[in-house]
C-alpha positions in Angstrom: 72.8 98.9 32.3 76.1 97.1 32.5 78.7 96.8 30.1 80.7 93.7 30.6 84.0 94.9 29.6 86.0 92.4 31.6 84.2 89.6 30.3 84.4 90.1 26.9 88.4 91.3 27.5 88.6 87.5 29.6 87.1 85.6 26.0 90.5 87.3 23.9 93.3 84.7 24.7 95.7 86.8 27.0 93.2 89.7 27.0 94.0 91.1 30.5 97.2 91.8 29.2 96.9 91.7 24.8 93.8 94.0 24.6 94.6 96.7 27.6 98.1 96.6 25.1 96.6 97.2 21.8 93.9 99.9 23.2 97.0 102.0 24.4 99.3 100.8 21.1 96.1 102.4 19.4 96.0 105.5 21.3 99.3 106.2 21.4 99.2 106.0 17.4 96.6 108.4 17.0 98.9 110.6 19.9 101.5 110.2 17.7 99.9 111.7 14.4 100.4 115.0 16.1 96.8 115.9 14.5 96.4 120.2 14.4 92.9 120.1 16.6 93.8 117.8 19.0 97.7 119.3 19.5 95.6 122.9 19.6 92.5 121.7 21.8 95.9 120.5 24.4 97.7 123.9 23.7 94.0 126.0 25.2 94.3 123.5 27.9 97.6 124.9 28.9 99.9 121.5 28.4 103.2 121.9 28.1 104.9 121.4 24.8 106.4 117.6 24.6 108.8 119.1 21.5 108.8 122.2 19.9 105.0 123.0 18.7 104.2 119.3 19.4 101.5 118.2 22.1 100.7 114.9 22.9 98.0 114.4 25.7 100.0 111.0 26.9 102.4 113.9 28.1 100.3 116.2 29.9 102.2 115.6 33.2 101.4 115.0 36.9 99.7 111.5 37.6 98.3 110.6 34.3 101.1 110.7 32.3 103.1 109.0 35.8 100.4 105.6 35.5 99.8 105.6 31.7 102.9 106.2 29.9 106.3 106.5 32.0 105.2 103.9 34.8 105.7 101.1 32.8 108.6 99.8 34.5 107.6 100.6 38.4 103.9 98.2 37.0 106.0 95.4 35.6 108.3 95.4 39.1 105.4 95.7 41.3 103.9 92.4 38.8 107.0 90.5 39.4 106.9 91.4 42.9 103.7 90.1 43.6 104.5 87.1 41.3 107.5 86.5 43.2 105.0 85.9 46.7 102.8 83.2 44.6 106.0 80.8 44.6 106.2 77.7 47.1 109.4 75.9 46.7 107.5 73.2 48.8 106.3 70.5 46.2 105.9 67.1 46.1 109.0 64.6 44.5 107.7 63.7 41.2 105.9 67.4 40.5 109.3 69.4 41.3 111.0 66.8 39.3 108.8 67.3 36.5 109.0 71.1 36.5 113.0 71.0 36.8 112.4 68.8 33.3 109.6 71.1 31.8 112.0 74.7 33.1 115.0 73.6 31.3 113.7 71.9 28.4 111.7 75.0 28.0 114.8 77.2 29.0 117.8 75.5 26.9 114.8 75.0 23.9 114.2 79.0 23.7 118.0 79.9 24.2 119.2 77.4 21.6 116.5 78.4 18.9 117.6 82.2 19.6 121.0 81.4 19.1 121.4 79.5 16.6 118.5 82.3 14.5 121.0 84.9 15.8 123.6 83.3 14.5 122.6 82.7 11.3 121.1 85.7 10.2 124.5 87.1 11.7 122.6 89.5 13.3 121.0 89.8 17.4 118.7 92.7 17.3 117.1 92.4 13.5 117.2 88.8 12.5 115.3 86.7 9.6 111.6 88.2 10.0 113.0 90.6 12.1 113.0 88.6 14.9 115.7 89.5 17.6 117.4 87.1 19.4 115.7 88.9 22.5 112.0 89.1 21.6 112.8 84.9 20.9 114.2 83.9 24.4 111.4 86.0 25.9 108.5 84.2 23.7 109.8 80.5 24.1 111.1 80.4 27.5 108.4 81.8 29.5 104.8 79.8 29.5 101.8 80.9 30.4 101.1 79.4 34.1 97.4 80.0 34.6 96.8 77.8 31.1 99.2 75.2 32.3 97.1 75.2 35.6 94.3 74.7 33.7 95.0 72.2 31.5 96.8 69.8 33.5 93.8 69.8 36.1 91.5 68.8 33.4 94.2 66.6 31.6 96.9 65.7 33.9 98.1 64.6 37.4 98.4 66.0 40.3 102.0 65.9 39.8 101.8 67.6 36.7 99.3 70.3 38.4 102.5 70.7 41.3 104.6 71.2 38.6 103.6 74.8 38.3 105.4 75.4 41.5 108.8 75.0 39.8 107.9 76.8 36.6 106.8 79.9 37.9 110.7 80.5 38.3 110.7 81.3 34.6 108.2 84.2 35.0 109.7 87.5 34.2 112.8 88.6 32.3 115.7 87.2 34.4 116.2 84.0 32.3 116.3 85.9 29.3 118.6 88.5 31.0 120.8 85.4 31.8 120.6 83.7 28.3 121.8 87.3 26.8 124.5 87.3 28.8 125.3 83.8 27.7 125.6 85.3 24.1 128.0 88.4 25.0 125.9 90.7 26.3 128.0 92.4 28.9 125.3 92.6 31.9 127.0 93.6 35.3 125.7 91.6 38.6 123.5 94.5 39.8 121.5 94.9 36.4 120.4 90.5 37.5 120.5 91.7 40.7 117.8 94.6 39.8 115.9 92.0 38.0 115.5 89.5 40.8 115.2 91.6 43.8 111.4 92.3 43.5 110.5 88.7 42.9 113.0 87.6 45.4 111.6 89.7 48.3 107.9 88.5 46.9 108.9 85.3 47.5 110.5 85.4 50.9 107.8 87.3 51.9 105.3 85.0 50.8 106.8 81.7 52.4 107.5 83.7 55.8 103.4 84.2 56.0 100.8 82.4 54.4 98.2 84.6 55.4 100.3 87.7 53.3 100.8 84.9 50.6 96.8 85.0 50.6 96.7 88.7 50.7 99.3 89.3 47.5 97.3 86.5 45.2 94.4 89.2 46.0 96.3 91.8 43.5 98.4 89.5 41.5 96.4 90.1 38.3 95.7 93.7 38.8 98.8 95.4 37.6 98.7 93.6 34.7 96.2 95.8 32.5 97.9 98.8 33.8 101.6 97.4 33.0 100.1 96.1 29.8 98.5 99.5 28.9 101.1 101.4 29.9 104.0 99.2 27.2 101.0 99.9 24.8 101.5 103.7 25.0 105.2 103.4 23.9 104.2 101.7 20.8 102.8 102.8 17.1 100.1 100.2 15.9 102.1 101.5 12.1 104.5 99.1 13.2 102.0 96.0 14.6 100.3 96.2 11.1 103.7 95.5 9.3 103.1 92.5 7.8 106.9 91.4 8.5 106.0 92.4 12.3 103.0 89.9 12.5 104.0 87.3 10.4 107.3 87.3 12.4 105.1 87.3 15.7 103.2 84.2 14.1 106.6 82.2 13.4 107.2 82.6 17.0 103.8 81.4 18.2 104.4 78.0 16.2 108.1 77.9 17.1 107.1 78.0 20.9 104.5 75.5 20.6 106.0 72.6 18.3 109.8 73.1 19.4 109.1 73.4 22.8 106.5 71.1 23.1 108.0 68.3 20.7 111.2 68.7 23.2 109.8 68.9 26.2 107.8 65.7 24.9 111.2 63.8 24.1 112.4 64.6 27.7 109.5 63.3 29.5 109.5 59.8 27.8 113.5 59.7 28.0 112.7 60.3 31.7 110.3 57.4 31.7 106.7 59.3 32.0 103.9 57.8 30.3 102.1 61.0 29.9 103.0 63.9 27.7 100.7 66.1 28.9 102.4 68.7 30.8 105.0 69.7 27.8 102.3 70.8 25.2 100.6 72.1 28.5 103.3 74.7 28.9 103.5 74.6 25.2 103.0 78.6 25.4 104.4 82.0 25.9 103.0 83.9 28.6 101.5 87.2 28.4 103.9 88.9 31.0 106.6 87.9 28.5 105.0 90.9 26.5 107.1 93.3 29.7 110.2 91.8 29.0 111.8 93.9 25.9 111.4 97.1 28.0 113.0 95.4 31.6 115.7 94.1 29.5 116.4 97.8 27.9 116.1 99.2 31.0 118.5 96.3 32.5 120.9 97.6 29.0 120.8 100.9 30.8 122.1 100.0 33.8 125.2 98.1 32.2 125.9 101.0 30.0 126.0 103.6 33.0 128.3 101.5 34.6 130.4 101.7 31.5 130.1 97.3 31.1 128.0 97.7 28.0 128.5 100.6 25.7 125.5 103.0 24.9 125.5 101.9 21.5 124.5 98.3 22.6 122.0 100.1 25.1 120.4 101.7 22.3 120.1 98.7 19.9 118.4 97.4 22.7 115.7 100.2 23.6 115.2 100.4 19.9 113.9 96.7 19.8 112.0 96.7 22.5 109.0 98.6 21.1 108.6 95.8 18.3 109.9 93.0 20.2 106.8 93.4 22.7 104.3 92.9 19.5 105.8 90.3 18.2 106.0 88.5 22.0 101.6 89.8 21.9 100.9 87.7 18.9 103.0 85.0 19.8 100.8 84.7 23.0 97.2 84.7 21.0 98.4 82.7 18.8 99.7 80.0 21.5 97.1 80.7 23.7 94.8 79.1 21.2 96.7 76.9 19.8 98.0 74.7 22.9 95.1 73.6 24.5 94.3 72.7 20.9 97.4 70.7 21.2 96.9 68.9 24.4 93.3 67.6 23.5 95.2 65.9 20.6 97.8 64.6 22.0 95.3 63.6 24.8 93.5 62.0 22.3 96.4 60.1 20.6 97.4 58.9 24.1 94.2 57.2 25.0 94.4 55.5 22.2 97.0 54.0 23.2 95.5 53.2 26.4 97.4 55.8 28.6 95.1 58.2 30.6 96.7 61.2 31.1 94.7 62.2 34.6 95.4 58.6 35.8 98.8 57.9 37.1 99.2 54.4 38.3 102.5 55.9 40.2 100.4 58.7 42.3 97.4 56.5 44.2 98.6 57.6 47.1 96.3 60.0 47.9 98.1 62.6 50.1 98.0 66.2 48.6 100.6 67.3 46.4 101.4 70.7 48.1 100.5 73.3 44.7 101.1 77.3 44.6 98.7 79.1 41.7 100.5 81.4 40.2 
């Protein structure tokens, strides 16, 4: 008899990376009740004490407590690593113009929406709802690439397929790394450099041989439980049933879907491109974007051991991080259902209008747009 976990996980939107998150939010919590026959039950076992009389079997040591609660940050590297060898800077004309337009859009959208909420709840790490200016950038900036795969094969072009090439530049924390140093935060090179570095050599390894290319898309997916698991253990589901904490998470679902989409919209028919498709296609935050609170406080660390940021700033920044990540998780549900939702309407709307979003008068030519999946 089977149990098929991974199926059901595959039905959640974003399960590979929401649900392995919540299960490990959820154990963690009970972990962190510090319950008397659980901390005694570790004690017979011989575990170490975490703190004075407190036992927490998260922190039993050797490699259990190395993969499921302090490897969070070696998981999301070896993720962005293996990310990194998925990118092909080879595309076609029209698709790498269209994913310069849909990157920035989505980019200069998510950084002007965080600062001007930063600026005026006159406060970067605890804005209106809670929302940091952090867990914001993160959510609106970074879609979700497999959906936008998806839904521009079934509702787009080939060029808007290609344009996935381009976009998977914005995977990962480095664009929100750069927009917070945009707004002050004192970030030396190396902390970008630190960033980059993994998805760099992923990429230069990847476009130097096809066939390790192939080999890397093989594991692509499979750090993400583990990363995902792993943030989850360094969170307390006290704080994800906050109201504050989910109705914040919610504002940033819609916010990503109707301001970057609506913008991202504007800019394609500016640029002349009589389908919309592709905007409300990317449209959503992607679940990685759940890892970046905890690069970017790690990243804070860097800058204040240097002495470029001070360890006050570190810490308001590690302090976030924990509810930043939820709010980022429910902002990707929410999106991930919503935005396809989306681009069946505005697919709708369009063919009403006689304009067939998968039938580009400009693209007949029928040589293949080179495409990376990502």
């Amino acid at each position: 008899m089977q149990i098929k976990i991974l199926k059901s996980i595959e039905k959640v939107p974003g399960g590979l990376m929401v649900v392995p998150l919540l299960f490990g939010a959820l154990l963690n919590t009970i972990d962190q009740l510090h319950l008397p026959f659980i901390m005694n039950f570790l004690k017979v076992l011989g575990v170490s004490e975490f703190k004075p009389g407190i036992y927490e079997f998260f922190r039993i040591g050797g490699f259990t407590e190395a993969l499921f609660k302090t490897g969070t940050l070696t998981l999301i590297a070896l993720f962005l690593f293996l990310a990194g060898s998925q990118m092909n800077l080879r595309v076609g004309g029209i698709a790498m113009k269209k994913g310069i337009m849909l990157t920035a859009s989505k980019y200069f959208v998510g950084l002007g929406v965080g600062m001007l909420w930063g600026k005026l709840s006159g406060d970067l790490y605890n804005g209106f709802l809670g929302l940091s200016v952090m867990a914001i950038i993160a959510a609106m900036t970074n879609g979700n690439g497999g959906m936008f795969a998806a839904l521009t094969a079934k509702f787009g072009t080939r060029s808007d397929i290609g344009a996935v090439a381009v976009l998977s530049l914005n995977d990962g924390p480095f664009f929100t790394l750069l927009a917070l140093g945009m707004l002050g935060s004192n970030f030396p090179i190396i902390a970008f450099i630190a960033v980059l570095l993994p998805i760099a050599i992923g990429m230069l390894l990847g476009n130097l041989d096809h066939d390790l290319r192939d080999w890397f898309k093989k594991a692509e997916q499979l750090p993400i439980p583990f990363m995902a698991f792993a943030l989850g253990t360094g969170m307390n589901l006290g704080t994800f049933f906050n109201p504050t904490v989910v109705v914040a998470g919610l504002v940033l679902g819609l916010m990503t879907l109707l301001l970057t989409g609506g913008i991202g919209m504007l800019v394609f028919k500016l640029s002349g491109e009589r389908s919309q498709i592709a905007p409300w296609a990317e449209a959503s935050t992607a679940g990685n974007a759940v890892g970046t609170p905890a690069a970017i406080a790690a990243a804070a660390t860097v800058a204040a051991a240097t002495g470029m940021m001070s360890a006050t700033e570190a810490k308001a920044f590690a302090d976030i991080a924990g509810i930043a990540s939820l709010q980022i998780s429910i902002s990707t549900m929410s999106t991930a259902v919503l935005c396809p939702i989306a681009v069946i309407l505005i697919d709708k709307w369009q063919r009403s209008r006689g304009i067939i979003g998968n039938e580009d008068p400009m693209e007949a030519d029928p040589s293949p747009v080179k495409v990376v999946t990502v």
